[in-house]
C-alpha positions as CSV (number, residue, x, y, z in Angstrom):
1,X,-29.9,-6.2,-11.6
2,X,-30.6,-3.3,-9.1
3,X,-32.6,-0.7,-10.0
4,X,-31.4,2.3,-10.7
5,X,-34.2,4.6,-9.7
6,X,-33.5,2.7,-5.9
7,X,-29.4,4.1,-5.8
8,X,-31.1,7.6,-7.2
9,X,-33.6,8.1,-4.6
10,X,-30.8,6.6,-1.9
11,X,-28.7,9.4,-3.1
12,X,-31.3,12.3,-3.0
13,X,-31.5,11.4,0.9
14,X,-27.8,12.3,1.3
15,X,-27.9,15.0,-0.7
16,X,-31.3,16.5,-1.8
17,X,-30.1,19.1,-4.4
18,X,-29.0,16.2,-6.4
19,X,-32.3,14.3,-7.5
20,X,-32.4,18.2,-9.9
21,X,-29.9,15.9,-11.9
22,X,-32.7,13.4,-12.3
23,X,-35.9,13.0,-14.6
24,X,-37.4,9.6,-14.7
25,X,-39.7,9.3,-17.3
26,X,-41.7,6.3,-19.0
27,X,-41.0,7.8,-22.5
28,X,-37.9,10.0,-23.9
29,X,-39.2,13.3,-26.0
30,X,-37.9,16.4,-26.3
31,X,-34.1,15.5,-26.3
32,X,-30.9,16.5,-27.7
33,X,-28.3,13.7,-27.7
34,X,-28.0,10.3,-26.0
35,X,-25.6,8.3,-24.2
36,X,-26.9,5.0,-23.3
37,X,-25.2,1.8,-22.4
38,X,-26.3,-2.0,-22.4
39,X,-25.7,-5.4,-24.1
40,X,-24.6,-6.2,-28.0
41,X,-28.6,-6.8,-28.4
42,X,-29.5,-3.4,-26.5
43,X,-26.9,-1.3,-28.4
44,X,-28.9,-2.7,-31.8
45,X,-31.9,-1.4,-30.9
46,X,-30.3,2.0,-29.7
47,X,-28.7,2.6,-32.5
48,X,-31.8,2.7,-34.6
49,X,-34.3,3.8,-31.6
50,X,-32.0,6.8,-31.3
51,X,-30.4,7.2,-35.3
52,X,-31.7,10.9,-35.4
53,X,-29.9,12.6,-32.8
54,X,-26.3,12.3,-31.9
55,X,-25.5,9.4,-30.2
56,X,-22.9,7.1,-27.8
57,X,-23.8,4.0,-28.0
58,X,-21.9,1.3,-25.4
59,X,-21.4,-2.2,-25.6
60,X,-19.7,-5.3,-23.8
61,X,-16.0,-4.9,-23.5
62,X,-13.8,-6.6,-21.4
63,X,-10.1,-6.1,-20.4
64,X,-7.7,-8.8,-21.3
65,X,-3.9,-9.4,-20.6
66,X,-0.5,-10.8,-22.1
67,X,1.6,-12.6,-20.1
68,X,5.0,-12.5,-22.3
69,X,7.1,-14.4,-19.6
70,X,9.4,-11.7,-18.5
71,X,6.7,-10.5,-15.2
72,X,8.2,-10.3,-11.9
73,X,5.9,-11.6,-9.3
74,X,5.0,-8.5,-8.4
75,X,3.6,-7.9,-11.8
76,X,1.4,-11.1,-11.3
77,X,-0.2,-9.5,-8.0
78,X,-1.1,-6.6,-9.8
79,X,-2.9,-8.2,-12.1
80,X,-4.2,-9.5,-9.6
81,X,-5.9,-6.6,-8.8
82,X,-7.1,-6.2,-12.3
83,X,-9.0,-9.6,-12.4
84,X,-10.4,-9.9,-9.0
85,X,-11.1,-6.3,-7.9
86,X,-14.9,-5.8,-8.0
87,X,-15.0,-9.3,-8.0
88,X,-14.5,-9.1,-12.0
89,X,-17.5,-7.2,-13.0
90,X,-16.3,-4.4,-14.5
91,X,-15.8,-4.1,-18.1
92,X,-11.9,-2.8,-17.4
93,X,-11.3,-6.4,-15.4
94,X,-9.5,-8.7,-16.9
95,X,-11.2,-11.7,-18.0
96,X,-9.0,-13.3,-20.5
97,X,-5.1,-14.1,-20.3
98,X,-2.7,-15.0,-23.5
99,X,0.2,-16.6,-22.5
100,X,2.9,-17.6,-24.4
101,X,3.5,-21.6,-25.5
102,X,5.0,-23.4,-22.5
103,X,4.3,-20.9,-20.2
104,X,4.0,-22.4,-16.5
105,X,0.7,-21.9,-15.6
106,X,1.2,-22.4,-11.7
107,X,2.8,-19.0,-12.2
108,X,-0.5,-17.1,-12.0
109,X,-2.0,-18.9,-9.2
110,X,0.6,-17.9,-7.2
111,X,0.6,-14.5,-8.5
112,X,-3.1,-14.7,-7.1
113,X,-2.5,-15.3,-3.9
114,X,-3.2,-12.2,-2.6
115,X,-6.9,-12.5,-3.3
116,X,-7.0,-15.7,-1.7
117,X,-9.9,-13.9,0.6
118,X,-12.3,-13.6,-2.0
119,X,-13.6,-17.0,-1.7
120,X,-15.1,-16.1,1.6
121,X,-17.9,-13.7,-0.6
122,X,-21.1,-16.3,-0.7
123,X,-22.1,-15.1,-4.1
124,X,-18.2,-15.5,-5.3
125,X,-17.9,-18.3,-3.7
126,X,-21.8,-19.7,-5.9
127,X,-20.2,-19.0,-8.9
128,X,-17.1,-20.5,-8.6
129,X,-19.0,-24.0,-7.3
130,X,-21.0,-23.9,-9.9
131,X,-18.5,-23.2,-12.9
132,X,-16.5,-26.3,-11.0
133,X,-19.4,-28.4,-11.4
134,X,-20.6,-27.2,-15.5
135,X,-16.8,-27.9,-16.1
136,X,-17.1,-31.2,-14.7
137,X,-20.1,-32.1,-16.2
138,X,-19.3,-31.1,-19.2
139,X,-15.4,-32.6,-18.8
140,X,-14.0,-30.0,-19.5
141,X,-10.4,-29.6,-18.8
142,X,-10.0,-27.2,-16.3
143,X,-6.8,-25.6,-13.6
144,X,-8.4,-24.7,-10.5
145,X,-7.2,-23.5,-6.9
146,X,-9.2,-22.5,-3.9
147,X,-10.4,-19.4,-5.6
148,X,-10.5,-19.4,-8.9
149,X,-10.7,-21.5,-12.2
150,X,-8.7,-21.2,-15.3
151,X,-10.0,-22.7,-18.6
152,X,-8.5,-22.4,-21.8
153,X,-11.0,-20.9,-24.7
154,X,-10.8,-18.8,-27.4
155,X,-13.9,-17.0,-25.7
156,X,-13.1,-13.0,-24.6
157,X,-15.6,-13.4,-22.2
158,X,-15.2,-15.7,-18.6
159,X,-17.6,-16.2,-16.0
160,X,-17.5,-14.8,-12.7
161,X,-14.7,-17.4,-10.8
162,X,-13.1,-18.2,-13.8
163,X,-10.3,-16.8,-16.1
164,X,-10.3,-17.8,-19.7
165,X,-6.5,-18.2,-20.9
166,X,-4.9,-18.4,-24.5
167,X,-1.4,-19.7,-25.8
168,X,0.2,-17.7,-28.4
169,X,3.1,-18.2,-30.5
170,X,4.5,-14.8,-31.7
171,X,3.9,-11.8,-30.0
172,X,3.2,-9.7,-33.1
173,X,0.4,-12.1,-34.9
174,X,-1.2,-11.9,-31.5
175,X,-1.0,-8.0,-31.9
176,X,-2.7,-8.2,-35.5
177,X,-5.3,-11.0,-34.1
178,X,-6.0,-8.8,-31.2
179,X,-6.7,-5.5,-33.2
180,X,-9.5,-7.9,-35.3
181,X,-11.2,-7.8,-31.7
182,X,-10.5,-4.1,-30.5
183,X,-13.9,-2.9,-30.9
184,X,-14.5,-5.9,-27.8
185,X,-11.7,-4.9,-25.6
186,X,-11.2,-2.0,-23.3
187,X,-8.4,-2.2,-22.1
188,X,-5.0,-4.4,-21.9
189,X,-2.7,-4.9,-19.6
190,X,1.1,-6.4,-20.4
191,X,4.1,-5.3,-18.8
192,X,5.8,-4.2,-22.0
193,X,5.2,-2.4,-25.2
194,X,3.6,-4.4,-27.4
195,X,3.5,-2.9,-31.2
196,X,0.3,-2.2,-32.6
197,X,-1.1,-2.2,-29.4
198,X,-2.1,0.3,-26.4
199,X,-1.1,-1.2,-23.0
200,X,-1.2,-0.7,-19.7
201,X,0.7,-1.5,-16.6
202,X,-0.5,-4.6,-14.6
203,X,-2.4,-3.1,-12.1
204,X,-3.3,0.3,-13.7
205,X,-6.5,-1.3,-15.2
206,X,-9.4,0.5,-12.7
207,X,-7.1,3.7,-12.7
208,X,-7.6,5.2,-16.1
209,X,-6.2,8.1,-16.5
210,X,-8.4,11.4,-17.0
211,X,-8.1,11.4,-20.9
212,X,-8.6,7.2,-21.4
213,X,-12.2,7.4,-22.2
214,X,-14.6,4.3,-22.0
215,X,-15.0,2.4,-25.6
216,X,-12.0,5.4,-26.7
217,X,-15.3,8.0,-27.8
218,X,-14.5,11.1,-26.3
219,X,-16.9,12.6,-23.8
220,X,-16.5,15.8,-23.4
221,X,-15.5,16.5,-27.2
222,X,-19.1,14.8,-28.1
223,X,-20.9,16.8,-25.5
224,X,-18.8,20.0,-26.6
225,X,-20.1,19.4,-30.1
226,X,-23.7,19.5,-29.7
């Protein structure tokens, strides 16, 4: 991981005023309220490093998307977008698909298409070698195209190269099973109402909208509050 004093001192050489937003320090004192962000295991220790003053505490979420059978191909490029853009790092990227029981799989990769280009990133193009090779190892059964890799797994999370895909049955026990996992996901995409759930458009996923707030803890009201 890049360090993050490096992109602050890269940015104080564009603009100078900026490094008065800045204080690095090797121990927090004197301090009003946190907002801190890292793994499951990091938020743990947060949480009870930082239990006296308010606190946001974030944690790994992931998008995820429901294919109900009814997308136009457009709809499948847009998602598209949402998987691959970034090359899948961000926590509002899709990583996991459900799709409904005899759903034709094909469908996606050529709904993926337009990201064809990715492949030609070295460190994309690593990953996606090497999740080919674990799968084989492991023989595991796996769909695959030039790009990418689709694997079918109850896991939320998929590696970098890789999509993780579910079948489903009923649309609405998927809703109930999905809100079990809410406090995982940030986002979902589907290209229809789902009840019980909050979606988004396929391809809306890295435009949130001013009031969608990471992890749905509001900002500004916390900030406003101390």
């Amino acid at each position: 991981m890049c360090c993050p004093l490096f992109f602050i001192e890269q940015l104080t050489k564009i603009e100078p005023k900026a490094s008065t937003y800045f204080n690095h320090t090797d121990k927090l004192k004197d301090y009003d309220a946190v907002i801190a962000t890292g793994s499951n295991n990091a938020a743990v220790h947060f949480e009870y490093y930082f239990r006296n003053v308010p606190h946001i505490i974030r944690r790994n979420r992931n998008g995820i998307a429901i294919i109900t059978g009814t997308e136009t191909e457009q709809d499948l490029q847009n998602m598209a977008h949402d998987i691959f853009s970034y090359f899948g790092l961000g926590c509002r990227n899709i990583s996991k698909v459900y799709v409904p029981r005899g759903y034709n799989i094909e469908r996606l990769f050529k709904g993926f298409e337009t990201y064809r280009d990715i492949i030609l990133h070295n460190k994309y193009k690593n990953n996606f070698d090497y999740n080919v090779a674990l799968f084989l190892l492991n023989k595991e059964a796996f769909l695959q195209n030039e790009f990418v890799v689709l694997r079918e797994s109850k896991d939320m999370v998929s590696r970098i190269g890789s999509i993780h895909y579910e079948y489903y049955d009923d649309l609405n026990a998927l809703s109930t099973d999905l809100n079990n996992y809410i406090d995982a996901i940030q986002c979902i995409v589907c290209n229809q109402a789902v009840d019980g759930l909050i979606v988004i458009p396929p391809g809306t996923s890295q435009s949130p909208s001013i009031d969608t707030y990471a992890d749905n803890v509001d900002t500004i009201q916390f900030l406003l509050s101390l």
